[in-house]
C-alpha positions, 0 to 999 in steps of 0.5 A: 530482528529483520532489515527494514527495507529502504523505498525507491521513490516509485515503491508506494505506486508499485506496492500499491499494483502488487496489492491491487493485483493481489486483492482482484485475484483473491490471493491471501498469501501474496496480499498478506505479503504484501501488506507486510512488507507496507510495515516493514518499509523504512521511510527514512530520506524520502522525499515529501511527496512519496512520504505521503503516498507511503502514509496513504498506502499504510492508511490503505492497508490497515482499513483493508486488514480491518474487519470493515464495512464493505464500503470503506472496503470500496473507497480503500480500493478506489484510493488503491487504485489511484495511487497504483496508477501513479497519478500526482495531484 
């Protein structure tokens, strides 16, 4: 059985730079790492606000896990992006 991890409430923004960094340079491993360590994260106590970045970067994860059309592939990383930059609405 593995520890689910607790998130800080900065982890999703730099989740979201490690994946970002990952998919640019083309490391399989360390984006595979990464995307795992999305699931493995506990959302327990987190704040709404970092809730929802936490579900977006799951949502973002899983299209770019998925064998999807390149163009969902684009709007995945255009969101990545967004979200690793710590922009709040």
């Amino acid at each position: 059985m593995t520890m689910r991890q607790r998130t800080s409430p900065v982890a999703a923004t730099r989740i979201a730079g490690r994946i970002l960094v990952a998919w640019k340079a083309g490391h399989e491993l360390n984006l595979n790492e990464e995307f795992d360590q999305v699931t493995s994260i506990s959302v327990q106590g987190l704040n709404s606000l970092e809730l929802e970045r936490m579900e977006l970067l799951g949502g973002i994860v899983q299209t770019l896990r998925a064998d999807a059309h390149p163009q969902q592939h684009r709007a995945a990383i255009r969101l990545l992006e967004h979200l690793a930059a710590g922009c709040e609405a």
